[in-house]
C-alpha positions as CSV (number, residue, x, y, z in Angstrom):
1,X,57.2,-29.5,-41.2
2,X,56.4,-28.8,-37.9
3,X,53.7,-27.0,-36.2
4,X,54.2,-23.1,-37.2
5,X,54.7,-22.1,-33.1
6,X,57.5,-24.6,-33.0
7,X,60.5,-22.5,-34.9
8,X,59.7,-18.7,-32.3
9,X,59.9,-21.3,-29.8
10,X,63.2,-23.0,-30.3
11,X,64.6,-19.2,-30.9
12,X,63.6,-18.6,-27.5
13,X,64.8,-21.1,-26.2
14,X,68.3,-20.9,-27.9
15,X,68.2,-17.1,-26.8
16,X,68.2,-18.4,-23.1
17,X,70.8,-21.0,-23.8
18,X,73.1,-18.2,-25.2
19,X,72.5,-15.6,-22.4
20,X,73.0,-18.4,-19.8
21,X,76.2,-19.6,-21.7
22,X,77.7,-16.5,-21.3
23,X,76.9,-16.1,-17.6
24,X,78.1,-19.5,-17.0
25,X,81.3,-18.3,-18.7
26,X,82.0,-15.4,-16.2
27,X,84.6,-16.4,-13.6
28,X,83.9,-14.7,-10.1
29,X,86.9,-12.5,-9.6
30,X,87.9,-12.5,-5.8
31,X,90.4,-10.9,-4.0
32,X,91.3,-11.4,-0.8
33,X,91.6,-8.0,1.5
34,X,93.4,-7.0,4.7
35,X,90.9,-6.2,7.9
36,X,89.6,-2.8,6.5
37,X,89.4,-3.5,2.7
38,X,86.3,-3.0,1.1
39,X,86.9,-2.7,-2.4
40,X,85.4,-4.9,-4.6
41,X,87.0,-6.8,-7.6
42,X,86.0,-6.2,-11.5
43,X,83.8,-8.9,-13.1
44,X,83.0,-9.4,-16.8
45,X,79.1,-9.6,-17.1
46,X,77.3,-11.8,-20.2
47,X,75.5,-10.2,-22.3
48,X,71.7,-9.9,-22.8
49,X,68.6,-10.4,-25.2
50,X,68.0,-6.9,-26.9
51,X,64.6,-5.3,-26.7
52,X,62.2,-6.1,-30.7
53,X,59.3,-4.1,-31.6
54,X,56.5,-6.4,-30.6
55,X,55.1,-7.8,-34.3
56,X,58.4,-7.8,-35.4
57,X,60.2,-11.5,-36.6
58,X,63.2,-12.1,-34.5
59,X,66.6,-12.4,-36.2
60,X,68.7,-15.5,-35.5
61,X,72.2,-14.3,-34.4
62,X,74.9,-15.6,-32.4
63,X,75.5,-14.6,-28.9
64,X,78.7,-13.3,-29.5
65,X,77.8,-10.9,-32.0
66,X,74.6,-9.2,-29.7
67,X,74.9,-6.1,-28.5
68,X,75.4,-5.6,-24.6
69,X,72.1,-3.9,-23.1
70,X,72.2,-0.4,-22.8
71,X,70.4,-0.7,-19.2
72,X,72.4,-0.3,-16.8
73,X,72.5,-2.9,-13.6
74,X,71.3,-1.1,-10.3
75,X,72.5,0.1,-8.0
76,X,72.6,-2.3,-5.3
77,X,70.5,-1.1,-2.4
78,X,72.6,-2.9,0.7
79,X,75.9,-2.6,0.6
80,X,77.3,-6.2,1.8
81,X,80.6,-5.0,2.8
82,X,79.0,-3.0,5.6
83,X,76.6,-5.2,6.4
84,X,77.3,-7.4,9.7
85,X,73.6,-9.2,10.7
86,X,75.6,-10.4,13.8
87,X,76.9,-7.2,15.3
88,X,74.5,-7.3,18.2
89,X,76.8,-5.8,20.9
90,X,77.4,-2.1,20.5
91,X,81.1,-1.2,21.1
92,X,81.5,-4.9,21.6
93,X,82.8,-7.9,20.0
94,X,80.3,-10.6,19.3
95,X,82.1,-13.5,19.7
96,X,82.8,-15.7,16.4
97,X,81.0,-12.5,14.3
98,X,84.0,-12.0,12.1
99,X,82.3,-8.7,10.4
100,X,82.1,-7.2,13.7
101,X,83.7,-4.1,13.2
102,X,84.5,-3.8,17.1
103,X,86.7,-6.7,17.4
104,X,90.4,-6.4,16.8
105,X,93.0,-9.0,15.3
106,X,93.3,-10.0,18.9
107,X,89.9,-10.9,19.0
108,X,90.1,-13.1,15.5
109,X,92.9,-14.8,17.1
110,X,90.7,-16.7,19.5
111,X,87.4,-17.2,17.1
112,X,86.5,-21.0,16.7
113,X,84.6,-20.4,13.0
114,X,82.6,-17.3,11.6
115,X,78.9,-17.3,12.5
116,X,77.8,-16.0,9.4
117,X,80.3,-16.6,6.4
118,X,78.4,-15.2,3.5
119,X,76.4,-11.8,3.4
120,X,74.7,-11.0,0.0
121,X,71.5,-8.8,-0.7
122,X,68.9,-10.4,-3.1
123,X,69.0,-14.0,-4.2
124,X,66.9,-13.5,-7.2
125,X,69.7,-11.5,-9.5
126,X,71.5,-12.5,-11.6
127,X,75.0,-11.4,-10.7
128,X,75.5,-9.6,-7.5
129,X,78.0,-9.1,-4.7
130,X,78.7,-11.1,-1.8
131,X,81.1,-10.7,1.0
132,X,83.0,-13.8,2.3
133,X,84.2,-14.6,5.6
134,X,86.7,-17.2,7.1
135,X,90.0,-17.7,9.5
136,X,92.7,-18.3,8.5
137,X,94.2,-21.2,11.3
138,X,97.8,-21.6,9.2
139,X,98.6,-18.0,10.4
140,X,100.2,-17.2,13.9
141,X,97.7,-15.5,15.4
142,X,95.1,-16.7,13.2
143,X,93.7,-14.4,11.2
144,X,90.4,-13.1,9.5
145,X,90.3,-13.5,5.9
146,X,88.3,-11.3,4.2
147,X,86.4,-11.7,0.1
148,X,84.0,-9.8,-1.6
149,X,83.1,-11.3,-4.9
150,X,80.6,-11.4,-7.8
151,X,78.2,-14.4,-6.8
152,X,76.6,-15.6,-10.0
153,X,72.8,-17.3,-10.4
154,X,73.0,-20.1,-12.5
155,X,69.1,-19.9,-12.7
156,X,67.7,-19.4,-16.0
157,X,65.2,-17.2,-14.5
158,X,67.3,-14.9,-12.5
159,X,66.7,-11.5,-12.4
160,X,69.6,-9.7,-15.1
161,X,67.8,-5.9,-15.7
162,X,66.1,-3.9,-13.0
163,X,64.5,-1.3,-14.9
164,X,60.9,-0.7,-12.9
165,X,62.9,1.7,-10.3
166,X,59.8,1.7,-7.6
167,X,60.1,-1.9,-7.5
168,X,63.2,-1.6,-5.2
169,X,61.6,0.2,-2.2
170,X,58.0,0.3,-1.1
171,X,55.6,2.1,-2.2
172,X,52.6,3.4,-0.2
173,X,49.4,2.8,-1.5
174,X,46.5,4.5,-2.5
175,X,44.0,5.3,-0.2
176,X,40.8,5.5,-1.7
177,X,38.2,8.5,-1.1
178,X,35.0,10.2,-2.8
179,X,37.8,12.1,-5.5
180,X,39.7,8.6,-6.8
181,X,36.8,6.2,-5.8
182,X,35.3,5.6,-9.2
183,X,38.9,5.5,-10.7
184,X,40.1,3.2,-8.5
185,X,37.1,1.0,-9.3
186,X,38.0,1.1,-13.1
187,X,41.6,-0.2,-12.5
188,X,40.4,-2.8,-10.4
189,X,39.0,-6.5,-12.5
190,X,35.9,-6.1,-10.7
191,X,34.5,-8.9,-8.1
192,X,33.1,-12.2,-8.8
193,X,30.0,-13.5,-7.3
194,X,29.9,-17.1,-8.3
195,X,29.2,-19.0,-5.2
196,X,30.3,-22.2,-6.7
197,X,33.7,-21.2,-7.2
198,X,34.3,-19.4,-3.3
199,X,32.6,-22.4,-1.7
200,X,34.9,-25.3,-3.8
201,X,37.9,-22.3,-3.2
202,X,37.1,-22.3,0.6
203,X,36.7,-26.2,0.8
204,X,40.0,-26.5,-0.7
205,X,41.7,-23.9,1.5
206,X,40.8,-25.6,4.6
207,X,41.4,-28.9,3.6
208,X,45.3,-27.6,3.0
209,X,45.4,-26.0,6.5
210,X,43.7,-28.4,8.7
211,X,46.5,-29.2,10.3
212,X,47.5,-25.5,10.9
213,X,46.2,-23.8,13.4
214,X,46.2,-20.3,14.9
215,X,46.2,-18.5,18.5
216,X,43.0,-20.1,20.3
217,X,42.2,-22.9,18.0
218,X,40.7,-25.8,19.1
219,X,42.6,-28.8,18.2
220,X,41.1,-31.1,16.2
221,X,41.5,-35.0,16.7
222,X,42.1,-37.7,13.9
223,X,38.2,-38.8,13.6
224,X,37.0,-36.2,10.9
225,X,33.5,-37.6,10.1
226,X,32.7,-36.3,14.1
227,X,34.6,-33.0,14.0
228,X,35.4,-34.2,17.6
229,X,38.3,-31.8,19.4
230,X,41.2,-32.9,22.3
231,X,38.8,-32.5,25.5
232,X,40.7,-31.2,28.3
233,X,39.1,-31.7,31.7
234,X,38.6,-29.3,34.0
235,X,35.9,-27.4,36.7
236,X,33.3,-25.6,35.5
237,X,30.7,-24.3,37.8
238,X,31.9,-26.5,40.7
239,X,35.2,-28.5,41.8
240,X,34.0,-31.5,39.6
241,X,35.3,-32.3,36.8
242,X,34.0,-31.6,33.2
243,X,35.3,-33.6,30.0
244,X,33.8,-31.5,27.2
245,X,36.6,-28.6,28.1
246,X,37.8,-28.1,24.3
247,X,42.1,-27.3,24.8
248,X,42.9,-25.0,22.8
249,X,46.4,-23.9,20.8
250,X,48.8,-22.1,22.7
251,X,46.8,-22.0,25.3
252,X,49.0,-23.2,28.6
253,X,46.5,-24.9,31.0
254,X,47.0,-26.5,34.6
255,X,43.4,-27.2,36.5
256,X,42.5,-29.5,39.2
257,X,39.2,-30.9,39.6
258,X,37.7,-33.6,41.7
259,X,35.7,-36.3,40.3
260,X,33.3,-38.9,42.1
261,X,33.5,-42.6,41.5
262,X,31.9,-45.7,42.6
263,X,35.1,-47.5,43.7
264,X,33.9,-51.2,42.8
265,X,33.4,-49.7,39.1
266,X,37.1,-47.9,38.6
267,X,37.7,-50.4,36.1
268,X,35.1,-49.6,33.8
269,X,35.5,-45.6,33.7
270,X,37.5,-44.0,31.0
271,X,38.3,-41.0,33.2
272,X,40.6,-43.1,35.4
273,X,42.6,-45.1,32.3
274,X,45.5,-44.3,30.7
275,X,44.5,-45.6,27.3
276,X,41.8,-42.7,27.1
277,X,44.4,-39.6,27.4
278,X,46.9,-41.8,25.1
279,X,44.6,-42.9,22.3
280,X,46.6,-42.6,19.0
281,X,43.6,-41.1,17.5
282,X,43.5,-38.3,20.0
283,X,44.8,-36.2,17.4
284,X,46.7,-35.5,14.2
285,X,49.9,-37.2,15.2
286,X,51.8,-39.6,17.2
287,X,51.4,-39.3,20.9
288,X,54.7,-40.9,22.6
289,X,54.6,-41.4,26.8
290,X,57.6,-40.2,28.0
291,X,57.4,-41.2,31.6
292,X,54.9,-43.3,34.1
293,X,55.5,-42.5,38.1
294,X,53.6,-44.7,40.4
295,X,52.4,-43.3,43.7
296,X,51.7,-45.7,46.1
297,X,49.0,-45.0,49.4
298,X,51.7,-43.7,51.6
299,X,53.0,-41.0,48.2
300,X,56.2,-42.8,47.7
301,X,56.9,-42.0,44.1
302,X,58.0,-44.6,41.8
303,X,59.3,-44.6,38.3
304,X,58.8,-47.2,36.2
305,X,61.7,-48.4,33.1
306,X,58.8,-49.0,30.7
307,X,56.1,-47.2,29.2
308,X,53.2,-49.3,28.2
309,X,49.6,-48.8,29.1
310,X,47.9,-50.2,32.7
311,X,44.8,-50.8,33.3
312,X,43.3,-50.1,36.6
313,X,42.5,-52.9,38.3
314,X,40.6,-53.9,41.7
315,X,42.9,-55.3,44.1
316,X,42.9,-56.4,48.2
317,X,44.6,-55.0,50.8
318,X,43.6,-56.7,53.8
319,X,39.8,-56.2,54.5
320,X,40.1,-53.2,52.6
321,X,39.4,-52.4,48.7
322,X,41.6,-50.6,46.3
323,X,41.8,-49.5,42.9
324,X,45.5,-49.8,41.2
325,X,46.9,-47.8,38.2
326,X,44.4,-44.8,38.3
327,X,45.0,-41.9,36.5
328,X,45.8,-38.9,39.1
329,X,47.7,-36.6,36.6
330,X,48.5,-36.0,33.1
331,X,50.9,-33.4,31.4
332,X,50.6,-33.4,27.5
333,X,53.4,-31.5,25.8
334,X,52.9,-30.5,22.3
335,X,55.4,-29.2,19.8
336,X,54.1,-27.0,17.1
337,X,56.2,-25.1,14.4
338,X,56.1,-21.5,13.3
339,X,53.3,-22.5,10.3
340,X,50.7,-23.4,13.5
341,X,51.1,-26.9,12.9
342,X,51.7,-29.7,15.8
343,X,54.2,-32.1,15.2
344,X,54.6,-33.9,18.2
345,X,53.0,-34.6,21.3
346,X,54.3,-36.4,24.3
347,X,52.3,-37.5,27.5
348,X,53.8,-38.0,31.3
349,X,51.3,-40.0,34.0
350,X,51.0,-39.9,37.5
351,X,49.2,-43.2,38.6
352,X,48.3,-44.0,42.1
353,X,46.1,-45.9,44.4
354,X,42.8,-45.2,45.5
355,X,41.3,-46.2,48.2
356,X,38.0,-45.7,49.8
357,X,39.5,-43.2,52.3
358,X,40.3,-40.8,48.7
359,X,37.0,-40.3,47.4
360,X,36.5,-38.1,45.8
361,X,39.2,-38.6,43.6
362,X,41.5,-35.2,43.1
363,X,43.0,-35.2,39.8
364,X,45.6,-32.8,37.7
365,X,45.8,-32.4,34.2
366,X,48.4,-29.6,32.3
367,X,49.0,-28.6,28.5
368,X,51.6,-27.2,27.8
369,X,53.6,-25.8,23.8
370,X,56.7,-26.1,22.9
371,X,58.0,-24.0,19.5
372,X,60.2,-26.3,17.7
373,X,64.2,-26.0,17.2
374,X,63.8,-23.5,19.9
375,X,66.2,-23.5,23.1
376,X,64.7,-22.3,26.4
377,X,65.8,-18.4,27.3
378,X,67.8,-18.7,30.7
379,X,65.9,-16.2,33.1
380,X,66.7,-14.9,36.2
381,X,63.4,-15.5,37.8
382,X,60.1,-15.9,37.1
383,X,58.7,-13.6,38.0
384,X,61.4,-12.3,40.9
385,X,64.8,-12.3,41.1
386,X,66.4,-15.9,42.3
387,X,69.5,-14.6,44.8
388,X,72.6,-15.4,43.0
389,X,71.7,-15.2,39.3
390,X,72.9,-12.1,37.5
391,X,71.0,-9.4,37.2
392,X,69.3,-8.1,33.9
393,X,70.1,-5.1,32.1
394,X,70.4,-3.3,28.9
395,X,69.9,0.1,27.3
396,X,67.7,2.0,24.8
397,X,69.4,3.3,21.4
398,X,66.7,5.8,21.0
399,X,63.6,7.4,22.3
400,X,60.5,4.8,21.7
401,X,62.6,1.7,20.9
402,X,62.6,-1.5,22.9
403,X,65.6,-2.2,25.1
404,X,68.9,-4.5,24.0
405,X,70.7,-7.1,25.4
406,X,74.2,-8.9,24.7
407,X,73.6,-12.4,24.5
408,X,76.0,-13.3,27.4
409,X,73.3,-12.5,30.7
410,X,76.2,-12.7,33.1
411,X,77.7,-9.6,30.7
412,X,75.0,-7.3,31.1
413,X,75.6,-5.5,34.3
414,X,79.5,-5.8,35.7
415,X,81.6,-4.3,38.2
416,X,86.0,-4.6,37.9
417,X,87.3,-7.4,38.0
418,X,89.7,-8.3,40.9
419,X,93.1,-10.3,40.8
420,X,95.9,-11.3,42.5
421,X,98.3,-9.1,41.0
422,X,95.8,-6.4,41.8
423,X,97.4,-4.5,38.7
424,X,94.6,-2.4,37.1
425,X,96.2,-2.5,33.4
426,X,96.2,-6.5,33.9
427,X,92.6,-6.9,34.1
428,X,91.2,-4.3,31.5
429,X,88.7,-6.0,29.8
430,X,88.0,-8.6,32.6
431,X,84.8,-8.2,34.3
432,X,82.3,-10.0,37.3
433,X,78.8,-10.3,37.1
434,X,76.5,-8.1,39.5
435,X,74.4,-11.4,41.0
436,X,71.3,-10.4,42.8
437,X,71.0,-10.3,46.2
438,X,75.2,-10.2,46.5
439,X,77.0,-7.1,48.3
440,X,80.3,-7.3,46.1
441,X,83.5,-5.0,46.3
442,X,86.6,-4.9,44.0
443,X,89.6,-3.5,43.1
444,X,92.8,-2.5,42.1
445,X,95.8,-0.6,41.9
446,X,97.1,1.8,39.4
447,X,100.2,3.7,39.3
448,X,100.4,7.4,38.2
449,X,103.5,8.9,36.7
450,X,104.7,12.4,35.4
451,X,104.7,11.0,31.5
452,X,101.0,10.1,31.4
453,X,98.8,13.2,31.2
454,X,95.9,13.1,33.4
455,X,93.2,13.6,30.6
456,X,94.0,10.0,29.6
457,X,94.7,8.4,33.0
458,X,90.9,9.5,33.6
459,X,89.7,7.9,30.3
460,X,91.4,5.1,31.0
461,X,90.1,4.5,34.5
462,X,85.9,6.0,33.5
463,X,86.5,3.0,31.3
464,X,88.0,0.5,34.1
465,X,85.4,1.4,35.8
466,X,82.1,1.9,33.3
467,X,83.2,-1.3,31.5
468,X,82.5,-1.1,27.8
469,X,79.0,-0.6,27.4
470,X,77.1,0.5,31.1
471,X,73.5,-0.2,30.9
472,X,71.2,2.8,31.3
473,X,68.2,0.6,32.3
474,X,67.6,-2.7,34.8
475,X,65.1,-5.3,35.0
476,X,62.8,-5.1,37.8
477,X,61.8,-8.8,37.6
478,X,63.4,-11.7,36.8
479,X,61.6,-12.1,33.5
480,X,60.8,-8.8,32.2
481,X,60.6,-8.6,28.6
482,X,62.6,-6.1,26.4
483,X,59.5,-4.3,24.2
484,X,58.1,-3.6,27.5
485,X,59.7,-0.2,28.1
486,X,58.3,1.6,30.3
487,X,58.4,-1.6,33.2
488,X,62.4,-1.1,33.1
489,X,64.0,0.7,36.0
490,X,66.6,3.6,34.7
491,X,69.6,3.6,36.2
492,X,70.8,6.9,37.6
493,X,74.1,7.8,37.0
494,X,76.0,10.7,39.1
495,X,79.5,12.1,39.2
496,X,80.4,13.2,42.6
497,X,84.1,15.2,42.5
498,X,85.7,17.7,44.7
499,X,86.8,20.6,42.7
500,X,90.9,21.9,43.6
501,X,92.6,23.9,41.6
502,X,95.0,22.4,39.8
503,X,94.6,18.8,40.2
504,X,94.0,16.0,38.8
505,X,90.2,15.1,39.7
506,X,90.6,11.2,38.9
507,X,87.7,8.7,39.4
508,X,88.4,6.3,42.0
509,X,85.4,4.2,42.6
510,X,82.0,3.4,41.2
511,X,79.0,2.8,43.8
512,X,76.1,0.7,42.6
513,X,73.1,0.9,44.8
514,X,70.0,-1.7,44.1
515,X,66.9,-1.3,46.1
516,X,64.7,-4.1,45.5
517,X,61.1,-4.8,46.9
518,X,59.2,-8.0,48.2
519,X,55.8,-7.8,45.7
520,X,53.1,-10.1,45.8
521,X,52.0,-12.6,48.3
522,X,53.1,-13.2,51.7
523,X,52.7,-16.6,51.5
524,X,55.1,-16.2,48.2
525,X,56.7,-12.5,47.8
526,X,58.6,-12.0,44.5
527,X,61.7,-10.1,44.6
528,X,61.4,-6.9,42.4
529,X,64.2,-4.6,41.9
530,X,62.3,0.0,42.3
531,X,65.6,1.8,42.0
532,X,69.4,1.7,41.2
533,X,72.0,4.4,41.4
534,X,75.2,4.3,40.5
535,X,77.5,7.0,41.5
536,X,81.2,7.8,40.1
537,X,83.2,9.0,42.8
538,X,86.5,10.9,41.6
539,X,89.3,12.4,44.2
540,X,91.8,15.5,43.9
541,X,95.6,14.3,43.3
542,X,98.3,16.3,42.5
543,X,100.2,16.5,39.4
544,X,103.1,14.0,39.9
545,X,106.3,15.4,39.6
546,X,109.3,13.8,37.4
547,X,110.9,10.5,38.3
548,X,107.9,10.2,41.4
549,X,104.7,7.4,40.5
550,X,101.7,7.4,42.6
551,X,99.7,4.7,43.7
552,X,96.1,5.1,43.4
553,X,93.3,2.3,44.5
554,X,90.3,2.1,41.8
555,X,87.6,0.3,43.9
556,X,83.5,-0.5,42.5
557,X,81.4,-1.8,44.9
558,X,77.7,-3.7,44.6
559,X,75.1,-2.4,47.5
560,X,71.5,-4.4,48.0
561,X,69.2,-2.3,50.2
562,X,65.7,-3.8,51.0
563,X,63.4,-1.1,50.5
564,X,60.1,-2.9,51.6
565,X,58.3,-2.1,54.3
566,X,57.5,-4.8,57.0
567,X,54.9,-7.2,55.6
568,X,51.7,-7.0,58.0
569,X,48.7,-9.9,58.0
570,X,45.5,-7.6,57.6
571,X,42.5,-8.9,59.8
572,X,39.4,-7.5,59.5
573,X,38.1,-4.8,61.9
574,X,35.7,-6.5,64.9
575,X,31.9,-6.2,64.0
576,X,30.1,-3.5,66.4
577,X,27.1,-4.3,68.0
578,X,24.6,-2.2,67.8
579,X,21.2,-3.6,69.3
580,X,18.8,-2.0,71.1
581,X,17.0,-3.6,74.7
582,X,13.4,-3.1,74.5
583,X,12.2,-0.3,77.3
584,X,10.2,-2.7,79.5
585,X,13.2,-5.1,79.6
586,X,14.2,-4.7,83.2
587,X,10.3,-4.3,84.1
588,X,9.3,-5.0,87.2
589,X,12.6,-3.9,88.7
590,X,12.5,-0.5,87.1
């Protein structure tokens, strides 16, 4: 016999087997839906372990004969039909987002893949529902094929009965106060005070995060039994340089400083040798050199093919003495993840030589961090506006939200297209980027006939004209962020129509007027957009009578005004003399 735990054991065991049997025996039932089908398909669900009275012996009994359980599955709380994570546009197709409610069959036709081809709610459950995306490339167009199935967990410790109701939402917590202090207290297991444990607890928690670091750490180097940091050089109370500048994560640094050397000796200091800013012990991993550009003593720039370490290295030039292979500038780039932790770090030199006529020696040094699996945001300046880039814009959902963007920047502020056929109908949906700094016109023509009622010629052309989703706020810089609100410039939209009895009043151009600003320096002004307007301008025609068309010109144009005042070089006002000559001064003449 066995020990007496073993035989409750197995039964749990083969109650697990059995449940997981039947799930396993379940076949997903898809169907495969038209473009606005929703409706899901019926699934068989396994059954599960019924509830004992604790004490009680279990009852060996075959799976087939159990009861199913009287709790009923939840009701799921996202519904994954409706569900689209990749709708970002509003009234816009996203391209290759095949949930996208806004995009037509026309619009599947030209999709390369779906972006997302599976949307389901929690991965813990048992048996829940997932919707399925994919095109269908046999078809002519190509179409979107749409599934919504029963995705099963083969897990054996998937979530099957959801019967703790709060557990599906939030819940906010207690606040403790003088009434519910001492109960609180009660529910609580108390504190500990054992030193022994928090100090080993502590000691273990920052041996596993050594290598993680957060906002304004200092970074740590691969010699532990020092505690010794990445030393960053830069000025502290005067242009010299100092080495015992700790760098710091996240932290972006550039600095020049000058250091003073004994020219005869520039092989013997570290400051002036690559080895001691590539060390492989400099920190936690790998440093790699990307690059090494020589500068010679008339700044002709060099790059060299390889990447091993020089040494500087006294050399002749005539009757003069020079110093070969100094270190003039370094530029560490360090990629980190989204834990805090640096996983690679790359260094570029600048290596000259130095001559007597140099010293003191002027040297640069730059940190920089870059997240990894990240791609570099395309900008239109930084900080102003670069003439010819497109200029930024989006709009605000509601009161107190941050501003959104469509993903294409040369979509976010557009006039009409124009085209040789210059055939308004043939361009719908065509549109030109508003580029900074560019005064732009376009247009085109649009025939008017008794059968189409002007209420619909006038939709039609507000939305030639408006494009499908107008922004209602602009950039002023070139790298403004979206939380920041209240830096955006609204746009101000008017309608300007003449009122005639009787006729049509049909828009017939849109004016866009950007006033930007030169902020900052004079010896560097940024471009900075204060104020744009956009005005709809509609005219009075006629109602055309039967078998007569009309042709009507829809025009937008794109206006840059400089708004800034003539920049003027203060000087500072002439000092007054004020002295006194003492009263005998012109004695004996007076």
């Amino acid at each position: 016999m066995g020990p007496p735990g073993l035989a409750p054991l197995l039964l749990v065991l083969q109650g697990c087997w059995a449940s997981v049997s039947a799930q396993d025996g379940v076949t997903p039932a898809a169907t495969t839906k038209d473009l606005n089908s929703t409706e899901p398909a019926p699934a068989t669900l396994g059954p599960s372990l019924s509830p004992r009275t604790p004490g009680a012996p279990r009852t060996p009994e075959s799976p087939r004969t159990r009861e199913p359980s009287s709790h009923p599955r939840p009701t799921p709380v996202t519904d994954v039909a409706a569900l689209c994570v990749c709708d970002l546009s509003p009234a816009q197709c996203d391209v290759n987002c095949c949930c996208d409610p806004d995009c037509s069959s026309m619009d599947f036709s030209v999709f390369s893949a779906c972006s997302v081809p599976l949307v389901m709610g929690d991965s813990q459950f048992c048996s829940q529902k997932a919707a399925i995306y994919s095109l269908n490339f046999t078809a002519n167009p190509p179409q979107r094929v749409f599934k919504l199935i029963d995705q099963i967990n083969p897990s054996i410790f998937c979530i099957h009965i959801t019967n703790y109701k709060p557990a599906l939402s939030f819940i906010n917590p207690e606040v403790p106060d003088e009434n519910n202090f001492d109960r609180l207290m009660k529910m609580s297991a108390g504190f500990t005070l054992n030193a022994e444990l928090d100090s080993s607890f502590s000691t273990k928690l920052d041996a596993a995060n050594t290598a993680k670091y957060e906002y304004g750490a200092q970074l740590q180097t691969s010699n532990d039994s020092s505690g010794s940091f990445l030393r960053f050089p830069s000025p502290l109370m005067s242009s010299l340089c100092t080495d015992d500048n700790p760098a710091a994560f996240l932290v972006n640094q550039a600095v020049k400083c000058t250091r003073r050397i004994n020219l005869e000796q520039c092989e013997e200091i570290e400051a002036l040798s690559m080895a001691h800013y590539s060390s492989p012990t400099i920190l936690r991993v790998p440093i790699t050199i990307q690059s090494i550009v020589i500068q010679s003593l008339n700044k002709t720039l060099t790059r060299l093919e390889h990447t091993d370490v020089l040494w500087p290295a006294l050399a002749s030039a005539g009757q003069e003495r020079i110093c070969i292979n100094v270190v003039l500038e370094v530029k560490y780039s360090l990629t980190y993840t989204d834990a805090g932790e640096i996983t690679k770090a790359a260094l570029s030199f600048l290596l000259g030589t130095v001559s007597s006529a140099v010293i003191p020696l002027q040297q640069k040094f730059e940190i920089h961090f870059i997240q990894q699996e990240t791609e570099p945001v395309p900008l239109s300046g930084n900080p102003g506006y670069v003439v010819g880039l497109p200029v930024a814009a989006g709009f605000q959902p509601q009161k107190g939200s941050g501003i959104i963007q469509t993903a294409n920047r040369f979509g976010q502020l557009t006039i009409l297209h124009s085209s040789a056929e210059q055939d308004c109908l043939a361009v719908e949906g065509m549109r030109t980027p508003v580029l900074f700094g560019y005064n732009m016109q376009s247009g085109c023509k649009l025939r008017l006939s008794s059968t189409i009622p002007c209420r619909l010629v006038v939709r039609k052309v507000k939305d030639l004209l408006r494009g499908q989703g107008f922004p209602d706020y602009v950039a002023p810089f070139g790298n403004s962020q979206a939380q920041d609100v209240l830096d955006w410039v609204p746009v101000h939209f008017t309608t300007l129509s003449s009122n005639v009895k009787d006729f049509c009043q049909l828009p017939v151009a849109l004016v866009i007027e950007v006033k930007w600003t030169k902020y900052g320096s004079l010896l560097n002004p940024q471009a900075r957009i204060v104020n744009v307007t956009a005005k709809l301008i509609s005219s009075s025609f006629p109602e055309a009578s039967a078998g007569n068309e009309r042709t009507v010109l829809i025009s937008s144009v794109v206006t840059f005004v400089a708004a800034s005042a003539p920049a003027e070089a203060g000087f500072r006002a002439r000092p007054a003399i004020n002295a006194r000559l003492p009263f005998n001064f012109f004695f004996p003449f007076v």
